[in-house]
N, C-alpha and C positions, 0 to 999 in steps of 0.2 A: 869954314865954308859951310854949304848948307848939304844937307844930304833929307830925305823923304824917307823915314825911318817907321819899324813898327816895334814897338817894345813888348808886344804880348799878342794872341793872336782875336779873331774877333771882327768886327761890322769896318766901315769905311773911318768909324771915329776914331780907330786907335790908329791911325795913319798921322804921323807928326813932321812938322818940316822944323827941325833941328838943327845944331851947331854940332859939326864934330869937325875932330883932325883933317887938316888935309895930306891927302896919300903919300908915300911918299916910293916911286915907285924902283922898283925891283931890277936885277940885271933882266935885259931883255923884255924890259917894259916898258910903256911911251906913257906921257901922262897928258890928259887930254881935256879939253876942258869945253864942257858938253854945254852945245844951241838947244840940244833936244830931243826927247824921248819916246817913250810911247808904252800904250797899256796894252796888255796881252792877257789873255785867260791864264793862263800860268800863274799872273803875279796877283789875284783875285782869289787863286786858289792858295795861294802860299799864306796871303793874309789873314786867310779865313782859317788856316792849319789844317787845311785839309791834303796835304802832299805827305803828311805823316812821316816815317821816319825818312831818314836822308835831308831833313828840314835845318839848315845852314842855324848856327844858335843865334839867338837874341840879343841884344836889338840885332837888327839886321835892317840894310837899306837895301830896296826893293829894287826893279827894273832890268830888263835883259839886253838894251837894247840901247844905242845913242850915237850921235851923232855931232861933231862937233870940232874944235881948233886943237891942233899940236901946240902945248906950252913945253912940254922936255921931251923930245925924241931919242936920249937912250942912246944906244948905239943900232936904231932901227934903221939909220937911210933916209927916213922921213926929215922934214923940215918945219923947223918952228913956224908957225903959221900956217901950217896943211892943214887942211880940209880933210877929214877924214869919216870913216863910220865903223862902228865895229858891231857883235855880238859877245857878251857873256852870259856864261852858264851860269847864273846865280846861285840856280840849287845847288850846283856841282862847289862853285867855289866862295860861294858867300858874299862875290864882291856885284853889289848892286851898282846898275849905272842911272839911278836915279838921285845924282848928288851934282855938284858944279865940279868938280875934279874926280875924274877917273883913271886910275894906275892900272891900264890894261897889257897885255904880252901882244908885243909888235906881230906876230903869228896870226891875232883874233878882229885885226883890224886893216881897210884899205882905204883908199882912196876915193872919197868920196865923189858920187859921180857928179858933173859938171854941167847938169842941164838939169838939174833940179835943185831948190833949194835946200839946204840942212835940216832944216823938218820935216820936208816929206822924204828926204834919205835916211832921218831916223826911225821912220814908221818900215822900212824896208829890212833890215836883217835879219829876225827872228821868223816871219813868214816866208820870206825870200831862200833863206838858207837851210830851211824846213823842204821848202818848195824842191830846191836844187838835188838838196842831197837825196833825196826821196825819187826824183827824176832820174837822177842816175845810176843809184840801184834797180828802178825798173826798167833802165835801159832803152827807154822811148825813142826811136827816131826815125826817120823817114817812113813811111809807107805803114807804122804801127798804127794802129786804130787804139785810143785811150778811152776809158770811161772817169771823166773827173768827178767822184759824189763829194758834194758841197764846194761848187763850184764857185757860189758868189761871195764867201768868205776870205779870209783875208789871203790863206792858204791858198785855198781851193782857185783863185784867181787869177796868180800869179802861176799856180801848176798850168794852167790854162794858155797861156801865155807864151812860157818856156818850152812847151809839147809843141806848138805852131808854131813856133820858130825854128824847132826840130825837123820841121817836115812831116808831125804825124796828123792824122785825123784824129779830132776832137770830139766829143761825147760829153755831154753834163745834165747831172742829177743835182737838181734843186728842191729847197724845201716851197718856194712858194712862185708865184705866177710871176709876179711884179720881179723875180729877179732873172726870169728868162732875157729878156729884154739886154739887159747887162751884162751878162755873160755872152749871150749872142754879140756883144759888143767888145770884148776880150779875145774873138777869132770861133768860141766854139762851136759845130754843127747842126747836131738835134738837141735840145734840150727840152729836160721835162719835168714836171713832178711826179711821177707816177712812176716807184721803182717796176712795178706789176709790166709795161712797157718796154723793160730793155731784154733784148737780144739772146737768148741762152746761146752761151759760149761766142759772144758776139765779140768778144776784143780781147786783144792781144797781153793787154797790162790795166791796170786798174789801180787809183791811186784815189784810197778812200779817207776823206780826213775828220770821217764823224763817226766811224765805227757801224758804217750802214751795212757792211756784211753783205754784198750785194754778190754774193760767190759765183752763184748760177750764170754770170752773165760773163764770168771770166771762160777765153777759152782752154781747151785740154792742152798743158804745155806751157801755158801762158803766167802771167805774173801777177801776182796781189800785194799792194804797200798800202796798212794802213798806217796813219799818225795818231789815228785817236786811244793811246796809252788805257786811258780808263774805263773803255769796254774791252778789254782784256785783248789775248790773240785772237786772230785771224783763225775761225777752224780751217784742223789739218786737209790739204786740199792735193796731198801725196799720191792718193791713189787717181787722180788726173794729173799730173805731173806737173802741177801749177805750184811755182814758188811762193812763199809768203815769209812775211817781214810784218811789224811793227817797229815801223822808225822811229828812233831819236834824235833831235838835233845836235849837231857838234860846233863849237869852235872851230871858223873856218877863213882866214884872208885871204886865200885865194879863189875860194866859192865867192865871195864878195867881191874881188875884185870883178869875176866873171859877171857878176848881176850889177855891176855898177856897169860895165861896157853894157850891158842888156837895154839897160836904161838909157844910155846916151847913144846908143844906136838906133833908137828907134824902136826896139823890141819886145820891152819892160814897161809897163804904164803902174806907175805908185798913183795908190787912191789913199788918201787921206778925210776923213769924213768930217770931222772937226779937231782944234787946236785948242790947248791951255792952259796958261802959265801955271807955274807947276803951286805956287801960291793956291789955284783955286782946283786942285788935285782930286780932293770931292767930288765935285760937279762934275770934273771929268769922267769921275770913275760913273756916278748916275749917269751921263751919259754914256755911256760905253756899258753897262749893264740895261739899260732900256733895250739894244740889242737892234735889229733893222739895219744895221751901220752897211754904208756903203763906202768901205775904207775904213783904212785906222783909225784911232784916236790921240793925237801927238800930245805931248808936255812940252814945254818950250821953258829954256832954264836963265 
């Protein structure tokens, strides 16, 4: 089978679409055989060898994320021929789902939702499950007032989203004009680019996913989640009795299953910005590093 492999680390050209074994999978594993993917900062970073140590050995096939048909369900419950979508932790376990067969744990995978296609449901787990799990540590729901910084990102969108449909008041921090527009179009209220603008101690919880540090505007009591790993912690924000977090995402099927009902209820909007065969992987990645994306960037396998 084919797998999207990197044998050393470096620029877009040591990316190779190779022949390797197909999986063979494990108790408690479903083996799945992937429509389609998607690119994530993550796997740009892993490329380039900049995740440093914890870095899965080489080669290694790359992608977090996919989406695609049940060929051996294991003893998962599932049925040959589901439609399903999952998340793996690449770094955590080395198994890439940038290949046509994936040997995933029935636990990391659901049911794809049914009012979207398999490419835009593969662009959804690793921001969705980011989004989710990060939302319910800070515990968002009716009547909270949110501030979303980088709202028009893949993250940041979906947080968007998931807060309104909770019942809270929405808030967002953008980097540029043109994505006000958009975000206002995801449910949120005031948005702006001007951190200088927001509210001292104006909101309840605060879910920052660029590392904007926007602490002042959290209130006394109140909650701070960042995702952005690589501008370090959250300063300490104890002596206002504001909790704080730097999340990480986890393998999750039953978060997924909940953002597939999200999605087919009417509640979840997947943006997709463009699509491609994973043959022209490259281009993909240029496009997805040009940056502006409104929505993911798929691989279709």
């Amino acid at each position: 089978m084919r797998a999207l492999q990197i044998g050393h680390f470096g620029d877009l050209d040591v990316l190779e679409l190779v022949n390797v074994p197909e999986p063979q999978p494990a108790d408690g594993e479903v083996l799945v055989r992937v429509i389609a993917s998607a690119i994530n900062p993550v796997d740009d970073k892993t490329r380039e060898g900049a995740i440093g140590e914890g870095t899965p050995p080489l080669p290694m096939t790359l992608g977090w994320e996919l989406a695609g048909i049940v060929v051996d369900p294991g003893t998962s419950g599932l049925s040959v021929g589901e439609r399903v979508f999952g998340m793996s932790h690449q770094l955590a376990t080395g198994r890439g789902s940038w290949a046509d067969l994936v040997a995933i744990p029935a636990a990391s995978i659901a049911q794809a939702p049914t009012s979207v296609s398999l490419v835009e449901a593969a662009t959804l787990p690793l921001p969705g499950l980011t989004a989710l799990q990060t939302m319910d540590w800070l515990g968002v729901g009716q009547g909270d007032k949110l501030l979303v910084a980088g709202a028009a990102g893949a993250v940041g969108g979906l947080a968007v989203q998931l807060a309104c449909a909770r019942g809270a008041q929405v808030d967002a921090l953008v980097s540029r004009q043109v994505q006000i527009e958009v975000v206002r179009e995801l449910g949120a209220d005031h948005i702006t680019t001007d951190r200088t603008t927001l509210p001292v101690g104006g909101y309840d919880a605060i879910f920052d996913t660029f590392g904007a540090f926007v602490t002042d505007a959290v209130a006394d009591g109140g909650r701070y989640a960042s995702i952005a790993t690589q501008a370090g912690p959250v300063p300490d924000l104890s002596h206002r009795r504001v909790r704080t977090t730097v999340n990480q995402v986890r393998e999750d099927g039953r978060g997924l299953a909940e953002l597939a009902a999200a999605v087919d209820g009417g509640r979840l909007k997947i943006r997709v910005d463009a699509q491609y065969a994973m043959q022209n992987v490259k281009a993909a990645h240029e496009h997805f590093q040009r940056g502006s994306l409104n929505g993911k960037v798929a691989l279709i396998f």
